[in-house]
N, C-alpha and C positions, 0 to 999 in steps of 0.2 A: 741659407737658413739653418737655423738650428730648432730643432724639433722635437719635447718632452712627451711623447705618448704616454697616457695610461689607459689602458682596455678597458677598466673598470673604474668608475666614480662617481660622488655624490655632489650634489648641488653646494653642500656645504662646503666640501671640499675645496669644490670650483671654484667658491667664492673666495675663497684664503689666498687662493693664488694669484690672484688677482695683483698679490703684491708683489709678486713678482712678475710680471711682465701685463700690459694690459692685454694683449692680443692672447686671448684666451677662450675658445671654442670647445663647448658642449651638444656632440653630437652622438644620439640616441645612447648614453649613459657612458662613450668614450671621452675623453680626454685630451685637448692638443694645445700644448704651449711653445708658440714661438717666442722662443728666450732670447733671438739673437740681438732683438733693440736694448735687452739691461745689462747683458752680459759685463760690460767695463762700470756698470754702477754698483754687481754686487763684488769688483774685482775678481772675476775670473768665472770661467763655467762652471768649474768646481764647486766654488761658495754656494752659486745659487741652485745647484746640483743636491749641496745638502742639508741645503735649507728646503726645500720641495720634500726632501726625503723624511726632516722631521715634522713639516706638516701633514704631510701623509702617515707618521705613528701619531699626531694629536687626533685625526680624526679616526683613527682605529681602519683605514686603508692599507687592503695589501699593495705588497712594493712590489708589482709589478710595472714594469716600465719596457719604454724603448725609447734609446739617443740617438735618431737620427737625423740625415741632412736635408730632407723632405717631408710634410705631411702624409703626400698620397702614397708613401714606400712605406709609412707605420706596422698598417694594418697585418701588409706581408711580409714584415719581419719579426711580427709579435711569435715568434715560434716558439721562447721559452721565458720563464718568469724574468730575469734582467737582461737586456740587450743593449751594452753600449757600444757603439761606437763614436769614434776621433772625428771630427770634421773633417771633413771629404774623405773617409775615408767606408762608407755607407754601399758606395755601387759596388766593389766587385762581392759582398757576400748578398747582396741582394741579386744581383746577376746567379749567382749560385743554388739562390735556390728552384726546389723543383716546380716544375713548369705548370705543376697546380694552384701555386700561389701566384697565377694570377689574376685569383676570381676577386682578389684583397687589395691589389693595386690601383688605385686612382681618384673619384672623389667620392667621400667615406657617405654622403648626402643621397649616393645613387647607386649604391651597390648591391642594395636589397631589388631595387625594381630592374639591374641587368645582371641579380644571380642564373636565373635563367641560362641565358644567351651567352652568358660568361662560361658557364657550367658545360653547355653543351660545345661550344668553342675550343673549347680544353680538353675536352674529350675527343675531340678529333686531332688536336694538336698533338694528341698520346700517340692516334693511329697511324699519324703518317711518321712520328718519330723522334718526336720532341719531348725533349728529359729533363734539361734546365731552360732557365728564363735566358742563359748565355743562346744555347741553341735557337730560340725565338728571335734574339737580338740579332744574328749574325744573316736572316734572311736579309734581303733589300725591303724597302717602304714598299715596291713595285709590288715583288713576290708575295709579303704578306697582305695586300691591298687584291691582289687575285685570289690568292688561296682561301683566306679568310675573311675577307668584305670589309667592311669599314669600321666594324669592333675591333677587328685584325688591326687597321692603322691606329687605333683613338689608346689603343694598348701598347703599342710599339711607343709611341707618344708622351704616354704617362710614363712608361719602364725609364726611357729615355731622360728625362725631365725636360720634357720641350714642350708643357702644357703649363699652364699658371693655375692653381687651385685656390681660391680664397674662400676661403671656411670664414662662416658665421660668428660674431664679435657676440660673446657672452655678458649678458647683463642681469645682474641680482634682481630678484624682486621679492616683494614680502616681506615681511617682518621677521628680524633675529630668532630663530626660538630654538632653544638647547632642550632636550629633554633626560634627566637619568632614571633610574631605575635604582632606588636606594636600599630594598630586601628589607622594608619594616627598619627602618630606622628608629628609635626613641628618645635621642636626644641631640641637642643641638650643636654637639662637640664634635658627637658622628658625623652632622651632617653636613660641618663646616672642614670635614677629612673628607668629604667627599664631592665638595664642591670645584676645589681646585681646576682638576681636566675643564668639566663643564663652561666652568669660563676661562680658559684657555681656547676654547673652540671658539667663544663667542670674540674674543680678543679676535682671534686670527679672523673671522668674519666680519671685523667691524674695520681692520687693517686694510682688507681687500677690499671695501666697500669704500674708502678714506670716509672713514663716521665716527661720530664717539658718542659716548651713551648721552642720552642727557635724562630717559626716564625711562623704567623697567617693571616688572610684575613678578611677581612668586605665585605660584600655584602651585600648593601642596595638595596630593592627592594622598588621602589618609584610606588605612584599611575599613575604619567605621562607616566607607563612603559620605564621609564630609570633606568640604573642599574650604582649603584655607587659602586665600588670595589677600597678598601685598604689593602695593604699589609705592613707587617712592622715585622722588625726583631729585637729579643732582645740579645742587650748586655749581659744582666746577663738572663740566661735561669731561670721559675722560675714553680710552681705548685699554687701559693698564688691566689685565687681570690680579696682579697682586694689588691695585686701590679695590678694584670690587671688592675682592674679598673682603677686606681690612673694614669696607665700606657695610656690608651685609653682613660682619660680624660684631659691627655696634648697633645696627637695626634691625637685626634679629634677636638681640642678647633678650629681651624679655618674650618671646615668644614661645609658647607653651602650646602641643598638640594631646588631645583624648586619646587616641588611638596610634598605632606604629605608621608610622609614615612608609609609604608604597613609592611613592615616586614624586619627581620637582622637576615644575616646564619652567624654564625662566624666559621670559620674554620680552626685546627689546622693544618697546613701544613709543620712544621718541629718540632721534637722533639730528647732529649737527654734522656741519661737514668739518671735516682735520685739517686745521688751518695753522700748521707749526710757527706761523709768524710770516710777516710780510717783505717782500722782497728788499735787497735795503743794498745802495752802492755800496757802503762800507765793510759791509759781509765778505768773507770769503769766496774766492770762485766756486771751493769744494761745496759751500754751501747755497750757494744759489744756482749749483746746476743739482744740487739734490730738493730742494724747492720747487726747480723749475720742471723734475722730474715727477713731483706728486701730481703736480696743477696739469701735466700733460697727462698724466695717468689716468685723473678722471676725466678730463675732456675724449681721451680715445674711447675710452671705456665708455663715454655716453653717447659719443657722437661717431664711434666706427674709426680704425686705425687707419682709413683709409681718406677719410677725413680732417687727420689732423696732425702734424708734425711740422718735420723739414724738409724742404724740396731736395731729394737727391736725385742727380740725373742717371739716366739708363741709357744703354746702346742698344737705345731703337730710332728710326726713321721714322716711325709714326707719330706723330703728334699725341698722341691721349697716351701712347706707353713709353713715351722722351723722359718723364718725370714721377717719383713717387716721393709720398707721404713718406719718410722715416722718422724713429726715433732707436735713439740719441742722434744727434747732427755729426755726417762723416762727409770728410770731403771727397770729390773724386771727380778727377778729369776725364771728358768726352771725349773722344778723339772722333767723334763722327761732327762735323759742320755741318750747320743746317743754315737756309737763309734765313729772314727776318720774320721771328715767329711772334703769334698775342703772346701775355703773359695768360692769359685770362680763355678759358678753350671752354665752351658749351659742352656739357656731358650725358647724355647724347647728342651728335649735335642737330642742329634746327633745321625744317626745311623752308626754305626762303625765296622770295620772287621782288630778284634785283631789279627797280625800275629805272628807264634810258636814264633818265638825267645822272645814275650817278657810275662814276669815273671808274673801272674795273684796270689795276695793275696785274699782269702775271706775275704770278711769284713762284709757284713750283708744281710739277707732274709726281705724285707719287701711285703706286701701286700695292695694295693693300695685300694681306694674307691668302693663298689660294683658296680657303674656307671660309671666307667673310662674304659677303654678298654684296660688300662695295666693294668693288675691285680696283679702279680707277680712277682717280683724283685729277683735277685739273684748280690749282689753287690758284686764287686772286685776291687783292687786296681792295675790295670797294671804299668809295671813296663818298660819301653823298653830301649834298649841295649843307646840310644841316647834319650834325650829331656826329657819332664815334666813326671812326674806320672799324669795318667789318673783315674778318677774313673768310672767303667764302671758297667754296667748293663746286665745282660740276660735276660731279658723278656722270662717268659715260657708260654705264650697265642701266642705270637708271632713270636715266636723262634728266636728273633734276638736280636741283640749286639747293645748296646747305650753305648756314652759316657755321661756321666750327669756331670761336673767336671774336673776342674785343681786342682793341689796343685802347692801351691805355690816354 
């Protein structure tokens, strides 16, 4: 993975970035963009590296950052305003630092309700003699499993990366609204020199959102305490900051205010979705895999990245962690065989009571996680006299029947 921390951020912000990668997570006012599914769409980490950097001067965000190769290592590496590093090359100064960071290691979701136990943890890990996170690393799973209980292993675990973190899929809500602060404006020359940023922000939020205007508000807030409100709807819906303007400087040319203008909410009040044109065979590939890149973008983005892409497989034995959701589509060979699996796996899967009549083939014994509470599998391929083949499971900790599976 590739992994954009910022410490600090704003909802709006959040929203911009959107365009850049959908897998984007807003946790208590931090920041986390998995960049590695667009990486080859903005050509190279670079690109997309400084493009993030001048969305963050549009929305007036300091550039603090960290490029790392995990989310749960972020937090303990935010130790000073920029932090990049190379891909894969993230463990040995995380291993380095000191053995207090690491109240900051693991999932950002739980770290306030095990400051505590972390806190006190580490305090002891001082006394018996531990200085960096290497010194931690270099005990056995055993050693620190007695010494320090099972915070002791779930922290060995995360240092390591042999825990899977999936952070919360960010979704906009609410309506556009920019607001400035104009210091007594009084004419409309002024205030079309000062509209510019304002819808620059709104652009980058309607990017990230894939929307385009199609109707908006003005709300001038005058120092006389009168309130001046326009509305106006567009013919041609659009995302372009330089049409707004162009747009709001022929429907405001006759507009005239009593008193100095204090400040202007602009507000987006209707929107369509960014539909750059339909997919078409005669199109270029470059362009119908940036097509097919939008159309994926809001689907993860609505429906969870975990939900929706391309099957790539993993090297695991287990059936629910054999395959994941990516995007962009990569190829990549298994080297682990399995026997004849559903395409189609229940998620959780079902508890079930096979009856005689139908046909139960063995198919495979697996043996689950030592942290799982199903331990033991005994698969079969039910067969019954009507409907799908099932594939089912015996649980021997549990002594009961799942189905995990359709075939098709």
């Amino acid at each position: 993975m590739r992994i954009l921390f910022f410490p600090t951020t704003t909802p709006t912000f959040t929203e911009s970035v959107l365009s850049l990668t959908p897998k984007v997570s807003l946790i208590k006012n931090s920041l986390y963009l998995d960049i590695e599914p667009t990486i080859k769409l903005f050509k190279g980490e670079e690109n997309l590296f400084l493009k993030a950097m001048q969305l963050s001067e549009t929305f007036s965000l300091n550039s603090h950052f960290v490029m790392t190769d995990r989310p749960e290592w972020a937090q303990a590496l935010n130790t000073r305003p920029e932090v990049f590093f190379l891909p894969g090359k993230s463990t040995p100064p995380l291993l380095n630092l000191d053995i207090s960071r690491l109240e900051f290691i693991g999932d950002p979701q739980k770290l306030e309700e095990e400051k505590k136990e972390r806190t006190d943890l580490i305090r002891f890990m001082k006394r018996v003699g531990l200085k960096t996170i290497t010194d931690f690393t270099h005990l056995s799973a055993t050693a620190i499993g007695r010494r320090f209980g099972k915070m002791g292993v779930i922290l060995l675990d995360w240092v390591l990366g042999n825990r899977e973190l999936i952070l919360p899929t960010f979704v906009p809500e609410g309506l556009i609204q920019e607001r400035i602060e104009t210091e007594e404006l009084t004419s409309l020359e002024s205030l079309l020199h000062e509209l510019p940023p304002v819808l620059k922000r709104v652009e980058s939020r309607l990017i990230g959102r894939a929307q385009m205007v199609k109707s908006l508000d003005l709300n001038f807030h005058l120092e006389s305490r009168n309130k001046l409100q326009k509305q106006y709807s567009l013919s041609d819906p659009t995302q372009s900051s330089e049409v707004l303007l162009k747009l709001l400087r022929e429907l405001l040319s006759d507009l005239t205010w009593d008193s100095p203008l204090q400040s202007l909410e602009v507000s987006i009040t209707d929107t369509v979705p960014y539909t750059p044109g339909q997919l078409s065979l005669f199109e270029t590939g470059e362009s119908l895999f940036s097509d097919l890149s939008q159309y994926l973008t809001r689907l993860r983005a609505k429906f969870g990245d975990t939900q929706v892409g391309f099957p790539l497989l993993k090297e695991s034995y287990l059936p629910e962690k054999s395959w994941a959701p990516t995007w962009p589509p990569q190829e990549k060979e298994s080297s682990h065989s399995t026997p004849h699996r559903p395409l189609f796996l229940f998620t959780p899967p079902k508890l079930c009571h096979p009856l005689n009549s139908w046909k139960l083939i063995a198919s495979e014994n697996l043996m689950t996680e030592w942290w799982s509470s199903h331990g033991i599998r005994k698969y079969f391929i039910a067969i019954p006299p009507q409907g799908s083949r099932l594939w089912l499971y015996w649980d021997l900790e549990e002594k009961a029947w799942y189905a995990h599976g359709t075939f098709d």
